[in-house]
N, C-alpha and C positions, 0 to 999 in steps of 0.2 A: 303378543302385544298387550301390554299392562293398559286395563281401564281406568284412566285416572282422572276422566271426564265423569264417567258415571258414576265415579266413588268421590264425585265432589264435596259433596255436606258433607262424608267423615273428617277430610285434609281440612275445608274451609272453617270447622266448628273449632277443631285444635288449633288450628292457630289464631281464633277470636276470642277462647279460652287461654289463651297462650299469652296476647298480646294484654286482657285486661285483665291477667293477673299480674304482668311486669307494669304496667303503669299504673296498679294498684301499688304498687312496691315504691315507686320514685314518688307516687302522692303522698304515701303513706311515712315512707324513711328518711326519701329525700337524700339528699346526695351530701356524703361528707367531701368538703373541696380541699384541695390542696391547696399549699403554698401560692401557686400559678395563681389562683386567682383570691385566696384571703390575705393572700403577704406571708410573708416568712421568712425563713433561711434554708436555704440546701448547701450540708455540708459533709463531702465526701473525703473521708482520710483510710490511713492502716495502721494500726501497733502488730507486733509481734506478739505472738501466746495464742492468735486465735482464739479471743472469746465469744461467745455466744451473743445473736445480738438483743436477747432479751436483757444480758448481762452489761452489755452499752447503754441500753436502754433505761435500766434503774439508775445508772450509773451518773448519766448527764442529766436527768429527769432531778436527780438527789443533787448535782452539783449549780442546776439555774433554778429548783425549786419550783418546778412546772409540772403536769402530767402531761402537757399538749407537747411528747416526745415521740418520734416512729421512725426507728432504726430497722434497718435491712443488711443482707449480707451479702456482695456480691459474690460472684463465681471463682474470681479472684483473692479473694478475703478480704476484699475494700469494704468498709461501714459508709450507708449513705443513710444520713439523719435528716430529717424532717423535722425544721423547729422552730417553736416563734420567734418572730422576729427580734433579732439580737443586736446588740450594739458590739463594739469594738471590746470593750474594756468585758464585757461577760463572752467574745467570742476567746478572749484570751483565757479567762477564767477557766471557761470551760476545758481549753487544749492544756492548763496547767492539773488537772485533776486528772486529763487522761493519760498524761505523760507521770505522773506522778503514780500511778497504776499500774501502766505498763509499758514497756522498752519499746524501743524503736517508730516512735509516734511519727507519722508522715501525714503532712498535710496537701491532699490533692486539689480542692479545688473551697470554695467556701464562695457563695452566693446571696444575696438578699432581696426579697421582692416586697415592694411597698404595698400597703393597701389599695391605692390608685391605681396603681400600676396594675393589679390583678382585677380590679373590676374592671377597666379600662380590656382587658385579654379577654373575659368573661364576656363581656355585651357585643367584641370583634365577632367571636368565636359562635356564638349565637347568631348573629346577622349572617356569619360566612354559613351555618348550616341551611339556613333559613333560603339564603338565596344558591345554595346548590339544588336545593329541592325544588323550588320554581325554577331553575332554567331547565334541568332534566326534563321535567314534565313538559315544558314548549320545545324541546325538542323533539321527546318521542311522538309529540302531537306534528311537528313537522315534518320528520322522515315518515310518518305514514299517513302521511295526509293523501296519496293513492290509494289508500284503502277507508273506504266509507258504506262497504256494505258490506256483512249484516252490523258491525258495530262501524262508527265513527272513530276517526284520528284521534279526535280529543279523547276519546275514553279509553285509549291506549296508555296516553298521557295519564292519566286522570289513576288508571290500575297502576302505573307503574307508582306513582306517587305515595298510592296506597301501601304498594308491596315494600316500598323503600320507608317510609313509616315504621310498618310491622318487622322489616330487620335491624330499625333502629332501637326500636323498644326493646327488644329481647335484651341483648345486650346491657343497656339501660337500667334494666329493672335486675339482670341480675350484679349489676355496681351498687346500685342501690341498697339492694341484700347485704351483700357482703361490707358495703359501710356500715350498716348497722347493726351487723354480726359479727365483723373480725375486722371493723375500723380502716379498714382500706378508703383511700381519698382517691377522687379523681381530679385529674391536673390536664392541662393542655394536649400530652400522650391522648387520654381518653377520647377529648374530641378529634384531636386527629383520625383516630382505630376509626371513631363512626363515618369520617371524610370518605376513609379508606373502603369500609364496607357496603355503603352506599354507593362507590366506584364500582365496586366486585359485583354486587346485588344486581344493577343496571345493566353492566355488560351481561351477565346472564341470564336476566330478564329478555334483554334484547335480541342475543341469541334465538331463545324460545319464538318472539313475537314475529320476528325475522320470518323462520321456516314457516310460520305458519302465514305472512302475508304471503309468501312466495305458494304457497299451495293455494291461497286463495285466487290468488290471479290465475294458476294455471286450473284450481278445478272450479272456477265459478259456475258452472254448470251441472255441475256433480257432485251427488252426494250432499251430507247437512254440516250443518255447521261445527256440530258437534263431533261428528268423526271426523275432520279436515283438524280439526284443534287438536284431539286424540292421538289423531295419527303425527303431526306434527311435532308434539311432546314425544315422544318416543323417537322419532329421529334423530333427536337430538339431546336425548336422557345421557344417551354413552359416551358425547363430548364432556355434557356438563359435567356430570359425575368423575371424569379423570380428571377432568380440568383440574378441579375442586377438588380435587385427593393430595394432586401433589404440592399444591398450597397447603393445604391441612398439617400432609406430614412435615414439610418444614418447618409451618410455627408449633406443632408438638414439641420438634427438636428446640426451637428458640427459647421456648418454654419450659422445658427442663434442663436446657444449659446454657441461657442465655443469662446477661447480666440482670440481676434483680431489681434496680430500677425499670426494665422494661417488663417485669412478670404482667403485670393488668394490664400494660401496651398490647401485650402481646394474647394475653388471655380475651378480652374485650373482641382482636381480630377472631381471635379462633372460634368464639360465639357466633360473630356476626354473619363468617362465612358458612359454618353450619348453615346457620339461620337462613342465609342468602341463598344457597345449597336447596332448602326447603322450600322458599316462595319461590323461585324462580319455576319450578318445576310444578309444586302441589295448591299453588293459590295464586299468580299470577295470572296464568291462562285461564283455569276452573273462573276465575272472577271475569272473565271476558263472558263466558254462557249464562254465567246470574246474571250479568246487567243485560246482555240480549234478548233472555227471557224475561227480566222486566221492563225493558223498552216495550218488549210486544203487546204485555199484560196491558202497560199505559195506552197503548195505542188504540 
C-alpha cells in the first residue's frame, strides 16, 4: 500500500510550486485572445501545391499589409487563418492574390466576429466558469453533508474548489507561456477544454471522497483518520489511474492527427487531465488531514 498521506508535504509543496508558477505565467504574460473574443475573421480555404503555412502566412500578411496573421494547416491540407477583421472588398483582395499564386483556390468557410460581439463571449464565458465553481462546491458540500466528523461537509466543498483551481491554473499558465513564446491565442475551445477539465477533475475528486466517506461510516470506531483516508486512496488509485489513461491515449491520438484548429483544444484537455489525474489522488484528500490538523491546532 503506497503512503501517500504521509508523504503529504512532498505532493502538497509541488503542486503550490506548481500552481504559483502557472499563475505567475498568466499575471505575468497574460493571455493573447483570439478572434472569439477581440473580433476578427476565420477563414478556412485549399489551393493545390501544398504550401507551407508559414508560406500563407507572409503571403496574406504582404497582401492586407498586417502582421496580426496566424495561418495553420489542417490534417487535410485545409489553411485556417486567423485575421483582423476584414471587410468585403480586402476579403476579395485577399482570395485574388491567392488565386493568383496558386491553382485550384477553394473557399470553405469565411467568418467575421465583431469586437462586441467577443467581449460580450468573454464576460459569458467568465461568469459561466465562475458559477460552475460555486455550484460544485455546494454540491459536494451537500452530498456529504452525513459526514461531519473528523472534517465537516463544507470543507469537502471548500477542498474540492481548491483542487479544481489548482487543475485550472496548470493548464492556464501553461496557454499563457506558449502565447508569449509561440503566439498561440486562446478562443472560446480553451474555455470550454477548462469546462471540460473541471467535469473530469470533480468526478475523480468525487470518487476519491466517495470511498473514503463510505469507510468513514463503516470504521468510525476504528483506526485514525489518517489511515481510513490512506487506505481509501489506494482503493481506488486503480480505477482512477485506468480511467485516466484511456482518455489520455485518445486525446494523444486527437492530438497528433486531429484537425489543427482543435491542436490547443485538445492540448489544454491533455494538460488538465494529467493535472486532474494528480490532485484527485496527491492533493485532494492529503488537504483533507492539513485542514483536520489545523482545525485541531485552532481548537
Amino acid at each position: 500500500m503506497l503512503n501517500i498521506i504521509g508523504n503529504r508535504k512532498i505532493f502538497l509543496t509541488f503542486s503550490a510550486v506548481l500552481v504559483i508558477v502557472c499563475v505567475a505565467a498568466v499575471a505575468v504574460f497574460g493571455f493573447r485572445q483570439g478572434i472569439d473574443f477581440k473580433g476578427g475573421t476565420l477563414w478556412n480555404f485549399k489551393v493545390d501545391g501544398g504550401p507551407a503555412a508559414s508560406e500563407m502566412n507572409e503571403l496574406l500578411g504582404s497582401a492586407l499589409g498586417t502582421s496580426d496573421v496566424h495561418v495553420s494547416v489542417d490534417s487535410d491540407g485545409a489553411f485556417l487563418a486567423r485575421l483582423p477583421d476584414l471587410g468585403e472588398d480586402q476579403h476579395q483582395k485577399a482570395a485574388a492574390v491567392i488565386q493568383a499564386q496558386y491553382s485550384g483556390f477553394q473557399e470553405l468557410s469565411f467568418q467575421s466576429i465583431g469586437p462586441s460581439v467577443g467581449a460580450s463571449l468573454r464576460n459569458k464565458a467568465i461568469v459561466a466558469l465562475i458559477l460552475v465553481l460555486a455550484a460544485i462546491s455546494l454540491y459536494i458540500a451537500f452530498a456529504f453533508r452525513k459526514v461531519f466528523q473528523p472534517v465537516s461537509s463544507w470543507k469537502y466543498g471548500w477542498i474540492t474548489l481548491l483542487t479544481l483551481l489548482h487543475d485550472v491554473a496548470v493548464p492556464a499558465g501553461v496557454m499563457a507561456a506558449l502565447g508569449h513564446y509561440l503566439n498561440v491565442e486562446i478562443d472560446t475551445n480553451f474555455l470550454v477544454a477548462l469546462l471540460v477539465v473541471m467535469g473530469f477533475s470533480v468526478h475523480d475528486t468525487i470518487v476519491v471522497f466517495d470511498r473514503i466517506r463510505e469507510n468513514l461510516l463503516k470504521e468510525r470506531a476504528k483506526g485514525d483518520f489518517e489511515g481510513i483516508v490512506n487506505r481509501s486512496i489506494n482503493q481506488t488509485l486503480a480505477r482512477s489511474i485506468n480511467t485516466s489513461l484511456t482518455l489520455i491515449l485518445v486525446l494523444v491520438a486527437l492530438y497528433a492527427i486531429g484537425p489543427a484548429g482543435l491542436h490547443y483544444f485538445v492540448l489544454t484537455l491533455l494538460i488538465g487531465v494529467i493535472t486532474g489525474i494528480y490532485s484527485s489522488i496527491f492533493v485532494a484528500s492529503p488537504m483533507l488531514i492539513v485542514w483536520q490538523k489545523w482545525s485541531r491546532r485552532g481548537s
